[in-house]
N, C-alpha and C positions, 0 to 999 in steps of 0.2 A: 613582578608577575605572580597572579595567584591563583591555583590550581581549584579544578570543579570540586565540589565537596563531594566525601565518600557516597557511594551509590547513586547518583546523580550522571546519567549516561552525557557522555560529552560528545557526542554526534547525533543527528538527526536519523530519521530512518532512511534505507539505503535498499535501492533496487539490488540483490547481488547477480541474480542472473533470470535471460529471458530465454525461452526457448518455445517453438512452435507452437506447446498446448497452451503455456501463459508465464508468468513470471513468479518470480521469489522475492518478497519484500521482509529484510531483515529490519529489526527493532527494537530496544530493549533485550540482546541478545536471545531474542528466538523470533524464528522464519517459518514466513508465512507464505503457501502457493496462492495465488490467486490465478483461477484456471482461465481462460478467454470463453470458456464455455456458462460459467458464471457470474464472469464479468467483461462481455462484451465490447464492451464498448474502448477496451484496450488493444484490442485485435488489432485493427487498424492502424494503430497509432505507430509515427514514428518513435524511434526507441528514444532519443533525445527527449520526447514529450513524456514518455513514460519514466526515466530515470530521475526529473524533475519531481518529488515528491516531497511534502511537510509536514511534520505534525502540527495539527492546527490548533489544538490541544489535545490533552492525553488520550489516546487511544482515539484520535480522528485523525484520517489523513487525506492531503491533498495535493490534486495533481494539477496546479493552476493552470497549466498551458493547455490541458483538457477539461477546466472548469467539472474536475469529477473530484467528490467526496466519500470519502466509506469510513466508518465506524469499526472500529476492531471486532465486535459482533460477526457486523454482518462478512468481515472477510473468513473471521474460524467457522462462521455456521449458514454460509449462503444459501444451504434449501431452507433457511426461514424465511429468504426474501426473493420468494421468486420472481422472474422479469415478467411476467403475466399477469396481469390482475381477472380478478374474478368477477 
């Protein structure tokens, strides 16, 4: 048996808590909020479907059972992608 190499995170990212306004997605040891008010469309969702999450590659992640994608971008800096288009 042979171990991850140094620096090399040996788990995926990890919902660690949900609560009302929206959830906390850990990663590369630092957590990130993602509020329900900017990203919608997790509001609804049973918490089952939201804790299923991937990195689909580096800093993309996925929530397949919600067929929703986000870029590490747009979760540290969502008022650059607002849900309105112009």
């Amino acid at each position: 048996m042979s171990s991850s190499e140094h620096g090399t995170p040996s788990s995926g990212p990890e919902v660690s808590n949900i609560s009302s306004h929206g959830f906390w997605l850990l990663t590369r040891g630092r957590e990130y909020f993602l509020a329900f008010d900017d990203f919608p469309w997790f509001r609804e969702a049973a918490v089952k479907k939201i804790l299923n999450v991937e990195e689909a590659s580096r800093g993309h992640f996925y929530w397949p059972d919600l067929d929703i994608d986000l870029g590490l971008n747009s979760i540290e800096n969502p008022e650059r992608y607002p849900l309105v288009s112009r």
